[in-house]
NUBA-836817 format. One record per atom (N, C-alpha, C): z, x, y. Coordinates in steps of 0.02 Angstrom, whole numbers, plus 50000, padded with zeros to 5 digits. Layout:
N
ZXY;...
***
This chain:
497
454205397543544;454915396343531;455055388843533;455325385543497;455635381543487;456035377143536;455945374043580;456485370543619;457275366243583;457665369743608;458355365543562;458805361843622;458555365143687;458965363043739;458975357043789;459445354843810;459195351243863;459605351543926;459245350543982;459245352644053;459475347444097;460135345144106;460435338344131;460515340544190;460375337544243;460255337544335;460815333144329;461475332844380;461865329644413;461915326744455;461625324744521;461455326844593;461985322744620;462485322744659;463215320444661;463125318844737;463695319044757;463825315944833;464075321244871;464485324344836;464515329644893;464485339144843;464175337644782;463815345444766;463065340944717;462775346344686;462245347244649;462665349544583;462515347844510;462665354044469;462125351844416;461945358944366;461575357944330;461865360944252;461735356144203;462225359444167;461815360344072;461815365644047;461315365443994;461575362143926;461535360443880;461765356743813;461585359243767;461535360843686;461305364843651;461245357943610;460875358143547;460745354443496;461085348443480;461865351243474;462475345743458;462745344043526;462355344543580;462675340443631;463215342243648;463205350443673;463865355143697;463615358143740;464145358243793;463875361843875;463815369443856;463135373443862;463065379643874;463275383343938;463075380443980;463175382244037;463265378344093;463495379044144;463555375144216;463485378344290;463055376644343;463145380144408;463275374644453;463495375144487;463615368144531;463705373444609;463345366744672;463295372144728;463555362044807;464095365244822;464205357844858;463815359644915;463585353144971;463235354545036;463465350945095;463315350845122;463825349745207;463805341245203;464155340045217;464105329445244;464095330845320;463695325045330;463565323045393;464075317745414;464115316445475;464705311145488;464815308545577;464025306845575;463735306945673;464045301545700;464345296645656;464545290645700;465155288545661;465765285345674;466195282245630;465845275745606;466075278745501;465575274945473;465085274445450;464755279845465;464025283145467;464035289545415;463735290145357;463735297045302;462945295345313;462875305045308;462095304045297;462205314145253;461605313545218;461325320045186;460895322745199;460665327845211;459885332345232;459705334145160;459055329345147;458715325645093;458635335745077;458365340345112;458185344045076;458755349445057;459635349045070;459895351845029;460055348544972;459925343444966;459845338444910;459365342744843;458945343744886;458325346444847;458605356144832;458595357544884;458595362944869;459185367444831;459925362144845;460365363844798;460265360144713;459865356944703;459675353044621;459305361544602;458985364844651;458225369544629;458845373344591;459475375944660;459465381644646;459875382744569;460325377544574;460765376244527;460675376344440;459755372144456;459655372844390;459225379844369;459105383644407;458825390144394;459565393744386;460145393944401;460895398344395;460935396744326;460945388744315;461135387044239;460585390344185;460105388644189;459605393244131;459855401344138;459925402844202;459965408844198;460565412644144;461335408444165;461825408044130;461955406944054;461415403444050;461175402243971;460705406543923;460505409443970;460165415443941;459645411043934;459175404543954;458665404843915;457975403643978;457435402643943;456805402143979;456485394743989;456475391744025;455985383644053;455815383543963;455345386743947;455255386843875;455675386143810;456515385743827;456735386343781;457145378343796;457045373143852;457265368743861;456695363243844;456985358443808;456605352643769;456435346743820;456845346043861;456825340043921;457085340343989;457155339544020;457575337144084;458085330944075;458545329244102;458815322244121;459135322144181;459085318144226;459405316944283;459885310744284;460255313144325;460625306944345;461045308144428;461235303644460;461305306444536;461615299944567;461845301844626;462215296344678;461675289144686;461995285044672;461695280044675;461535276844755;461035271844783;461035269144842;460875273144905;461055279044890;460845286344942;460165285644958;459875283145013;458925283145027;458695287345081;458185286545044;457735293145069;456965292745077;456745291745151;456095291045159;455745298445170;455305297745153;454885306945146;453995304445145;453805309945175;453075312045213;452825313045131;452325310345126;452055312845022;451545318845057;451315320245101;450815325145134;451125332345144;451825332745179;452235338245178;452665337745156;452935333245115;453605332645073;454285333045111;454215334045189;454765332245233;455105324645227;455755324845224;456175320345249;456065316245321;455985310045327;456125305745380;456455304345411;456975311745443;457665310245427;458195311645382;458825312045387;459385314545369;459375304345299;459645306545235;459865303945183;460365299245205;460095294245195;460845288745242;461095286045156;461835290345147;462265289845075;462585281245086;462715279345022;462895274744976;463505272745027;463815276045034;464705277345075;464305271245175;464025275845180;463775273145254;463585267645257;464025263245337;464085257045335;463685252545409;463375258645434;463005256145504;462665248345482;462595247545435;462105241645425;462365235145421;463095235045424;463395228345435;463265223445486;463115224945545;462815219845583;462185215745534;461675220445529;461255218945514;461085214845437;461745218045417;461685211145324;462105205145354;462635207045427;462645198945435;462045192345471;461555197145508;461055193245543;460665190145448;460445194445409;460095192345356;460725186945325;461205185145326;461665181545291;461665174645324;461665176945375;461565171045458;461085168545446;460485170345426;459635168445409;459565163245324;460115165345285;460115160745237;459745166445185;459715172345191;459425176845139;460005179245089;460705177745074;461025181245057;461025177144970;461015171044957;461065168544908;460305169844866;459735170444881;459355173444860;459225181244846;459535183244895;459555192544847;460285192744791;460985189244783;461215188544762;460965185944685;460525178344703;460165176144617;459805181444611;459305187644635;458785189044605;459125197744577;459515199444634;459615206244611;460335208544566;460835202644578;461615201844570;461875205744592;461645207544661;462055212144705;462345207244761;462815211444798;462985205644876;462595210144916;462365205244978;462025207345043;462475212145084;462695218645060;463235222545098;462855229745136;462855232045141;462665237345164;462825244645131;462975243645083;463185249245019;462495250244964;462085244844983;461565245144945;460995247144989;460215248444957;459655255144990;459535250445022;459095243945016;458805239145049;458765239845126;459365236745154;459445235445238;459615245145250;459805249445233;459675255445235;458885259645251;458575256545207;457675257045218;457535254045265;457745246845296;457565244845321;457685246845412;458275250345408;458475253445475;457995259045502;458115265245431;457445268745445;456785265645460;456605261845445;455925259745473;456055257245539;456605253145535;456355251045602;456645256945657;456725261045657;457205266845691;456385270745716;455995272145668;455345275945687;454605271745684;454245272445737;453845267745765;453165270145728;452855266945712;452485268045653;452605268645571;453175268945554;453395269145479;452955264545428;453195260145444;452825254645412;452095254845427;451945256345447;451155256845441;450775264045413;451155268345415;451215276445373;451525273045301;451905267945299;451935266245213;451505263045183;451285258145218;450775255545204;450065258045165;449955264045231;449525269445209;449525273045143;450265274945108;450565277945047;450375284445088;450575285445154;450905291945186;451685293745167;451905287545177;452895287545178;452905284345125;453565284945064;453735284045018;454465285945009;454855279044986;455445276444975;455675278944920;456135281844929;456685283544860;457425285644854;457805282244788;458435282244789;458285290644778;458895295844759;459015303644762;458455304844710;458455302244639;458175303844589;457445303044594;457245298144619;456565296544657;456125303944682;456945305044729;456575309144790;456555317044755;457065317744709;456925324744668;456695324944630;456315320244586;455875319344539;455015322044562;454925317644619;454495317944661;454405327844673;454825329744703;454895337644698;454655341544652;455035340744602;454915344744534;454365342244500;454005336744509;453345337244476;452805339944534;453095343644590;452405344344658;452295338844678;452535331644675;452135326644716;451555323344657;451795322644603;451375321344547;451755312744525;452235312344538;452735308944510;453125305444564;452985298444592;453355294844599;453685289444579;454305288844544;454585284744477;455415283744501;455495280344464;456315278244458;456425273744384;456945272444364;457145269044311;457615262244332;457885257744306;457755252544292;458355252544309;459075254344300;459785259244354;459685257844412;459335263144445;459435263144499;459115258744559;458315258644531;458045250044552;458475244744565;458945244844514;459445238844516;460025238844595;459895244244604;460545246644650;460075246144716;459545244644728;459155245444788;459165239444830;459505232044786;459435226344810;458735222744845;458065227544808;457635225644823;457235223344765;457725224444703;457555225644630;457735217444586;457295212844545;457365207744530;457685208544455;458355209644438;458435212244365;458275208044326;458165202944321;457845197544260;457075196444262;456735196044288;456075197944280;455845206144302;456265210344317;456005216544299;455635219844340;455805219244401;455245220844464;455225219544519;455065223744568;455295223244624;455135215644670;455595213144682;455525207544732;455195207544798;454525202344792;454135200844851;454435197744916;454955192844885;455145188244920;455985193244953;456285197044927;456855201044983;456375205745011;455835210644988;455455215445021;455185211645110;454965204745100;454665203645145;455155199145189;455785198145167;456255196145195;456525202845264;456565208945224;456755215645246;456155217345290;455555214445288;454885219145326;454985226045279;454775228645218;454785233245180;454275232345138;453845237745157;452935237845118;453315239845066;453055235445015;453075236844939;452615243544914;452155244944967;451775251144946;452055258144934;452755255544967;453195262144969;453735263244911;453765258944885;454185260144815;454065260744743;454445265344739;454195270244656;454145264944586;453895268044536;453865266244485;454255264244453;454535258344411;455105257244380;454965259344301;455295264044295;455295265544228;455915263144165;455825265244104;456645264144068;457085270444078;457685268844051;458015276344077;457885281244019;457625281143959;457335284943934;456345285443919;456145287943963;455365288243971;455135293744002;454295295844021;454125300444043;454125299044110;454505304444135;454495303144205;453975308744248;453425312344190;453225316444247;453455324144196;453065327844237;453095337544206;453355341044282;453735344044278;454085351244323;453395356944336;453265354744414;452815360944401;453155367744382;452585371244352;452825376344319;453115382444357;453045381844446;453325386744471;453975387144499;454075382544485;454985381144500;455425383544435;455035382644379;455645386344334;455075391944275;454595394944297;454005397844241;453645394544189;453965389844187;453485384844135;453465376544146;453175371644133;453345364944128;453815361744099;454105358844124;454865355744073;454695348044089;454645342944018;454605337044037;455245333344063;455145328244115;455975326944129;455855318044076;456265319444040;456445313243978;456775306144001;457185307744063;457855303944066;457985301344114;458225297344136;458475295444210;459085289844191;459565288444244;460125285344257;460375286044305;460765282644355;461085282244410;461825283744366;462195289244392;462595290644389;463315288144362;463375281744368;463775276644339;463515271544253;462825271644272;462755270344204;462695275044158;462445281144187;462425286344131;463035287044103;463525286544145;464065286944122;464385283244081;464205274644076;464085271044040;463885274043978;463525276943974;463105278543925;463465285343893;463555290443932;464015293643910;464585294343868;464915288443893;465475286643847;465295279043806;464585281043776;464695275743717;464805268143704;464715266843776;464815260143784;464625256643770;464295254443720;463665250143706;463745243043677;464365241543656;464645235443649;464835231543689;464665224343691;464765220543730;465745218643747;465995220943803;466485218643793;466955228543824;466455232443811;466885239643832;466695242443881;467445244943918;467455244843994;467205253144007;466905256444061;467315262544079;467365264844139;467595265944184;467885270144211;467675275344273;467305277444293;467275285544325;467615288044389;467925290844396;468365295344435;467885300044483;467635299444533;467315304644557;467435301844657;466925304644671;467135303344758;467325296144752;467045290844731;467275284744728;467565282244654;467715276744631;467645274444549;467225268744554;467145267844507;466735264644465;466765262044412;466875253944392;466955252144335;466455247244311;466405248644245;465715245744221;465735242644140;465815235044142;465775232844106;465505230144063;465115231143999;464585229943944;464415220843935;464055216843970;463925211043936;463395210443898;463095215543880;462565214443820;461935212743870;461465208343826;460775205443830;460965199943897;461565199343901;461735193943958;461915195544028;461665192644080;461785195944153;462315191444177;462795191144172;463535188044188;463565187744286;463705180544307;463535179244375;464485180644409;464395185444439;465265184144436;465605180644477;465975175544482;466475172044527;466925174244570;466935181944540;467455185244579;467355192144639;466635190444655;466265196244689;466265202344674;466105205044580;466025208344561;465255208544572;464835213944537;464075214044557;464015213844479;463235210244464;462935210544411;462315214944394;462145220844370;461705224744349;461565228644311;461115229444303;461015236044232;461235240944211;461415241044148;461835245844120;461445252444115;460915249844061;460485254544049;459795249944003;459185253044033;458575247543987;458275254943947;458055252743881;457865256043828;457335252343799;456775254343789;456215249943726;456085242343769;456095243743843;455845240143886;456445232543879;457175235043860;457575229643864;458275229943894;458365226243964;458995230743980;459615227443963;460235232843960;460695230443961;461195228844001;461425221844029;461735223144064;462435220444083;462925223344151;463385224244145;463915219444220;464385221244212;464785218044283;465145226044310;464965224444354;465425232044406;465615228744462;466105234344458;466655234344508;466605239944545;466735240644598;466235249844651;467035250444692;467415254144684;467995257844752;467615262644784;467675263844838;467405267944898;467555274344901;468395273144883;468715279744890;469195280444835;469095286444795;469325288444744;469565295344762;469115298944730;469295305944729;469025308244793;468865303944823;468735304244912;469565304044955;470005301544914;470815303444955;470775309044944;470775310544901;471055317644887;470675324544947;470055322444956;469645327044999;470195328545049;470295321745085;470565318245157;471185322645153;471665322845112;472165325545096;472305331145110;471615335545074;471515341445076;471315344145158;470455341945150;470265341245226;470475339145295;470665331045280;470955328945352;471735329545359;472125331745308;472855331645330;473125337645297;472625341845274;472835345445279;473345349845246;473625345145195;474515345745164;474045348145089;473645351045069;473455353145016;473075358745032;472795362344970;472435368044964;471645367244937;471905361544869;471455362444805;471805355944781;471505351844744;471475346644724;471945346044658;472165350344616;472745350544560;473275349444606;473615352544650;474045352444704;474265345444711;473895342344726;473855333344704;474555329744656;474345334844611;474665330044546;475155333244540;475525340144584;476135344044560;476525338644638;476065340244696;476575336144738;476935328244708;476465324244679;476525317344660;476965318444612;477095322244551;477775322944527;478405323844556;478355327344622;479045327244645;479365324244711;478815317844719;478845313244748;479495308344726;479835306744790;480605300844786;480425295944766;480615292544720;480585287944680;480775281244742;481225282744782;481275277844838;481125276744891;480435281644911;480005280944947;479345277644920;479355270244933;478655266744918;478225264744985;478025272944976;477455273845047;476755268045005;476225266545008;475825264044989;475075266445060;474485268045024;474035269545046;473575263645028;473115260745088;472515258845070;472195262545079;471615266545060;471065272445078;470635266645093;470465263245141;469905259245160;469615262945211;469245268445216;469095273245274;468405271445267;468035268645234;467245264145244;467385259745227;467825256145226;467945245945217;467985247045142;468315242345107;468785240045050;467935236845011;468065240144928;467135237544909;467835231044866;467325230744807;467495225944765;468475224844743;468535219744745;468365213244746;468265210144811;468385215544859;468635211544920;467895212144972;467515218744991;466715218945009;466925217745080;467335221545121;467535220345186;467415226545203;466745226845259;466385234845279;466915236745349;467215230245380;467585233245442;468185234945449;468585232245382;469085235645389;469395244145375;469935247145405;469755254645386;470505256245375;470665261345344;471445264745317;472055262145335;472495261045295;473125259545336;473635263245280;474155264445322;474765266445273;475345260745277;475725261345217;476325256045233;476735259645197;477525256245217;478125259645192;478365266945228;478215268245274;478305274945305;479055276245309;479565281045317;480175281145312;480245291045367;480735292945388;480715299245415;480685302145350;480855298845287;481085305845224;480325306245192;479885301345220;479215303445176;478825307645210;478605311445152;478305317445173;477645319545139;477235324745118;476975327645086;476825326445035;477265325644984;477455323344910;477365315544892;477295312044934;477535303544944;476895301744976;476465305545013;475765302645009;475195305544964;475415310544925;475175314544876;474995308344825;475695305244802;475895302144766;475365293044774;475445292144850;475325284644860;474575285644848;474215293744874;473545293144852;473135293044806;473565296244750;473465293344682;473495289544639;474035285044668;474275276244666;473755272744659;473395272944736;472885267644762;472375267444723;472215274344681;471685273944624;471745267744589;472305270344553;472645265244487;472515258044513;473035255444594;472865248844598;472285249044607;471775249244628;471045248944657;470955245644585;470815252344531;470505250244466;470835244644433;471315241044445;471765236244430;471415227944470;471455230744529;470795225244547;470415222544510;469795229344495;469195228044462;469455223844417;469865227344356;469735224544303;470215217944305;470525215744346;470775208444341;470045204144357;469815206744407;469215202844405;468755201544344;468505207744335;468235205244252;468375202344210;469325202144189;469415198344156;469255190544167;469365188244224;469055180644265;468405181644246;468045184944247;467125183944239;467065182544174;467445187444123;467205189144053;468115188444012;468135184644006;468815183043961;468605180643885;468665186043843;468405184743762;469095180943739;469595181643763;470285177943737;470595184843702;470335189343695;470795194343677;471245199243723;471635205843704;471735209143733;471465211243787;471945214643824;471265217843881;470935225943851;470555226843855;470015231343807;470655240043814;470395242643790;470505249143816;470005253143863;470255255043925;469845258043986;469535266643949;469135267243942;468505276243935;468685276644009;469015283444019;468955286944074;468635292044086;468255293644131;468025302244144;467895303544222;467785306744249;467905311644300;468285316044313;468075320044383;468465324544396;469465322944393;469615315744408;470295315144413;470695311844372;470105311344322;470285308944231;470715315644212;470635321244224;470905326044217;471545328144216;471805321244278;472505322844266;472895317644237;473375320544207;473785316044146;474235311144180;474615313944277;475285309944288;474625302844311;474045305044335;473515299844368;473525295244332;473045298944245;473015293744183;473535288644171;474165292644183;474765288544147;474905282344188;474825285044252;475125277844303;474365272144289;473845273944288;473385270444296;473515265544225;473575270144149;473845263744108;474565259044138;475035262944152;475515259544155;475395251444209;474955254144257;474935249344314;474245242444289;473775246344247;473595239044216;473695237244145;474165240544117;474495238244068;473905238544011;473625243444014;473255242843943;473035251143931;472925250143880;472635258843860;472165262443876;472075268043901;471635272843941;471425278143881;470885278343866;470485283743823;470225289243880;470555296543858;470015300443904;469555306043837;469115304043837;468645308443785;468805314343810;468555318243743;468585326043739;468295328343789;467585325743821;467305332043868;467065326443914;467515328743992;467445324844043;466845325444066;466225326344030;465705326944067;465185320844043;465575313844057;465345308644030;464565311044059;464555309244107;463815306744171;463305311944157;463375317144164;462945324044142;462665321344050;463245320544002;463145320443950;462585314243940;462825307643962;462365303143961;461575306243971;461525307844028;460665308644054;460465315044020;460875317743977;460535322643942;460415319643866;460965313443848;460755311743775;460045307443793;460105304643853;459485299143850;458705304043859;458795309143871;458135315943864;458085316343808;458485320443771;458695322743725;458365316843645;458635312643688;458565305943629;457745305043611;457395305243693;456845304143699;456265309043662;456775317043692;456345322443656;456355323043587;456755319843556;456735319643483;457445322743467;457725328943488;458385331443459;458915329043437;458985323543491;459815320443488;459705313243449;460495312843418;460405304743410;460305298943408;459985294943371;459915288943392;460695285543421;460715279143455;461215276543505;461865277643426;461655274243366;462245273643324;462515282043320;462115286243302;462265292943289;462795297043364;462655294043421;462825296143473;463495293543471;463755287043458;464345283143477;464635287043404;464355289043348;464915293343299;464985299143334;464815303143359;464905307843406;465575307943451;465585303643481;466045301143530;466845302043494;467245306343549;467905306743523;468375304743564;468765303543550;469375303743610;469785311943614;470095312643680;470485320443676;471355315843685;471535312043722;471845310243716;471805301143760;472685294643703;472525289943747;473065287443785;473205286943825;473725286343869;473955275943869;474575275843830;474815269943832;475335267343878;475585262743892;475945259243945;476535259743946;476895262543998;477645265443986;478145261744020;477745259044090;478035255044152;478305247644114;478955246744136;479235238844118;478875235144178;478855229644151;478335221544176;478545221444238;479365221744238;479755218944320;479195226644359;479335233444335;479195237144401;478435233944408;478085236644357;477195234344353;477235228044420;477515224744407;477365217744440;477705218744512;478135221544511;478345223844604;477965224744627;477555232544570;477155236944622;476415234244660;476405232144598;475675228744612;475665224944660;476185219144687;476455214644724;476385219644800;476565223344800;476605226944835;476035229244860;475545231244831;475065233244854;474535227044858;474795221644833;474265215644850;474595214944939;475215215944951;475225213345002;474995217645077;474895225545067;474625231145081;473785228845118;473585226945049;472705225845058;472895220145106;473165212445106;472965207845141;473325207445205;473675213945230;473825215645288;473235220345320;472865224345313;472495229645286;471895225445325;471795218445271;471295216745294;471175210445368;472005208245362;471945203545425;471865207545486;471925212945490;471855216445547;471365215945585;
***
C-alpha cells in the first residue's frame, strides 16, 4: 500500500497530541492526552520524562487508530514539542535522571547570575543569541549534573545522554537507535553556536557539560532515524523535526524576510523572519533559528511571554471563577468598561523585553465593583499588551521604514475573536488568523511530508496558505495610548518591587 499520510507528534507542555494529515495537508484525525505538572518549589516546573513518552506512544497509536489506518499507510513522522524542557536519561535502561526540568522553571537564576558575575554572559550571548537566563537547557543540564554525583562521568562514558523533549522521544521510538536533534532546538539549548553550526566548546566547558552527551544536530527536514516496528506494527521513518515555535513559523508560511507570527499557547511566542541574516537585538529580544533546510538556516528575532494561555489555566485552576476556557471570552465581554483592573501574569518572572526571573504577579486597579468579569477581561488584556511589547521591540531591531507588518496568529486563544480584536486594536496593526489553527502540528508535518516526497515544495506550501479571517484596528489612538500607558506603568511597578 501506498503511504499518503503523515504522522505529526505535538509534544506540548501540558498534553501530548498526535494528529494525522492526508495528501493535501488536512487533519484526519487527532488524540491528545494532558499529564500532571509538577510544582515542588515556588518557581520550580518539572515533567516525568516518561509521561512525556508514554503519552506521545499512546496518542499516536489513538490517532492511526481513528484514522483507520496502519504504520504502513503513514509516509513519515514529524515532530515538534516544548522547547528548552531537558532531559537527562540512562541510554542502558532508558530511565529518566529525574523528573524533566520545563522551559517555565526558574531555580537556575542564582546560578546564570554567578556565570554573568564570571564574565560568561557576553560570550554565550555572541555565540548562541540567546541571554544567560535560566529559561534556556544549558544551566538546567548543568544543575542536573551537578545535583547527582557521578553524572558527568556516566556522560562521559555515553551512559547518560542530554536531550531537549524531541531528543528524548526520538531516542524512544527508534529503541535507542537514534540520538539527534535539529538545528531549532539546538538553538534553544544555549549551548548551541548558530553561526558556525555546532555545539560550543567554549560555553560547554564554561557549564562543566561533557559534550559526549549531546545529540546530533540535524536540519529540520532530515532522517532522523526508523520507529521500531513494535510500537506501531511497522517502521515509520520520522522526516521532520522543529521546536514548536518555529514549526509554527513554518506553519504559517513565514518565509519572508520581514513576516511576523504569533502563537497563543501556554506561553506566546513571537517570531520574526530576518532571512540569511542573524539580527543582534538592542532590545533584549533573542536571536535564533527559524528553521535550517539544505544545510542553511534561517534566521529570526523572538520575543518569548511566559504566560499566555497559562492565565487562563490560573483562572480556571487557581481562582477558580471559571469552568473551561471559552468562559474566558463570554466573562470579558461583559466586563465594566470602568473598571481598568490590569493584570501582570508574571508568575515565573516577566521574559522578553524585560528577562526579570524574580519578579512574580501583581494586579492593579482593584475597585469593590471588580469582579469575575474584570479579571476575565484584564487576563486577556495582558496577552495583547505582552505581544505589543514584543513587537515594539522588533520594530527597534528591524525597522524596514514601512508599515508595521500584519501579525499570523494561531493557537489555542487565536480562537477567540473578542482576544483577536483587542490584540489588533492594542498594537494597531492587522491580525491574520489562518483557516486551520493547527499552525505547529501543520508545520512538522509539511517539513516530513516535504521530505517524504508528498507535500510541497516551500513555494507550493505558502500557495496553500489561507487566511479564515483578519481582524483590523477599531480602538482610537487617545484610548490605544492610555491603555498601553497604563500597562507600561503596571510592569515598572511590577518590577521595582
Amino acid at each position: 500500500m501506498t503511504a499518503h499520510h503523515i504522522l505529526a507528534i505535538d509534544q506540548g507542555t501540558t498534553s501530548s497530541r498526535a494528529l494525522v494529515f492526508d495528501a493535501r495537508m488536512h487533519v484526519v484525525s487527532t488524540a491528545q492526552e494532558e499529564f500532571k505538572q509538577h510544582f515542588p518549589q515556588s518557581g520550580w516546573v518539572e515533567h516525568d520524562p516518561q509521561d512525556l513518552w508514554r503519552s506521545t506512544l499512546s496518542t499516536c497509536r489513538a490517532a492511526l487508530e481513528k484514522a483507520s489506518l496502519a504504520a504502513t499507510g503513514i509516509a513519515a513522522i514529524g515532530i515538534t514539542n516544548q522547547r528548552e524542557t531537558t532531559v537527562v536519561w540512562d541510554t542502558e535502561t532508558g530511565e529518566p535522571l529525574g523528573r524533566a526540568i520545563v522551559w517555565q522553571d526558574r531555580r537556575t537564576a542564582a546560578m546564570c547570575q554567578t556565570l554573568r558575575d564570571a564574565g560568561h554572559g557576553d560570550l554565550i550571548t555572541a555565540q548562541t543569541g540567546l541571554l544567560l537566563d535560566p529559561y534556556f537547557s544549558g544551566t538546567k543540564l548543568k544543575w542536573i549534573l551537578d545535583q547527582h554525583e557521578g553524572a558527568r562521568d556516566r556522560a562521559r562514558a555515553g551512559t547518560l545522554k542530554f536531550g531537549t523533549v524531541d531528543s528524548f522521544l526520538i531516542w524512544h521510538l527508534t529503541g535507542g537507535c537514534a540520538h539527534v536533534t535539529d538545528a531549532t532546538n539546538a538553538a534553544r539549548t544555549m549551548l548551541y553556536d548558530i553561526h558556525r553550526g555546532e555545539w560550543s566548546a567554549q560555553i560547554c566547558e564554561a557549564l562543566d557539560i561533557p559534550m559526549d552527551m549531546l545529540p546530533v544536530v540535524k536540519d529540520c527536514a532530515a532522517d532522523f532515524g526508523t520507529t521500531d516496528a513494535a510500537h506501531f506494527g511497522a517502521p515509520i521513518p520520522i522526516l521532520g523535526v522543529a521546536g514548536d515555535q518555529q514549526a509554527a513559523t513554518v506553519g504559517q508560511a513565514c518565509f519572508k524576510p520581514g513576516m511576523v507570527k504569533s502563537t497563543y499557547g501556554t506561553g506566546c511566542f513571537a517570531l520574526l523572519n530576518t532571512g540569511d541574516t542573524p539580527v543582534a537585538s538592542q532590545n533584549r529580544l533573542l536571536t535564533t533559528i527559524a528553521y535550517q533546510l539544505d544545510g542553511k538556516p534561517t534566521y529570526a528575532l523572538e520575543g518569548s511571554i511566559f504566560v499566555a494561555g497559562a492565565v487562563v489555566q490560573w483562572l480556571r485552576d487557581g481562582l477558580g471563577i471559571i469552568n473551561d476556557a471559552a468562559q474566558t471570552h463570554a466573562l470579558a465581554q461583559q466586563a465594566d468598561a470602568a473598571q481598568e483592573v490590569i493584570l501582570v501574569p508574571a508568575f515565573v518572572g516577566l521574559g522578553a523585553p524585560y528577562w526579570n526571573p524574580d519578579c512574580r504577579g501583581a494586579i492593579y486597579g482593584l475597585t469593590r465593583a471588580a469582579g469575575p468579569a474584570e479579571m476575565a477581561r484584564a487576563a486577556l488584556e495582558s496577552v495583547g499588551f505582552q505581544t505589543r511589547d514584543l513587537l515594539e521591540a522588533m520594530r527597534a531591531d528591524w525597522d524596514d521604514g514601512g508599515a508595521a507588518p500584519t501579525l499570523r496568529v494561531d493557537g489555542g486563544m487565536a480562537a477567540s475573536d473578542w482576544t483577536m480584536q483587542f490584540l489588533s486594536d492594542i498594537i494597531n496593526a492587522p491580525v491574520d488568523r489562518p483557516k486551520g489553527l493547527e499552525a505547529t502540528a501543520l508545520g512538522a508535518a509539511w517539513l516530513a511530508g516535504m521530505r517524504a516526497g508528498i507535500y510541497p515544495d516551500m513555494a507550493g506550501f505558502t500557495d496553500n496558505w489561507a487566511v479564515e479571517q483578519t481582524f483590523t484596528p477599531l480602538m482610537d489612538e487617545t484610548t490605544r495610548s492610555a491603555r498601553y500607558g497604563a500597562w507600561g506603568r503596571a510592569v515598572r511597578a511590577t518590577l521595582s518591587v
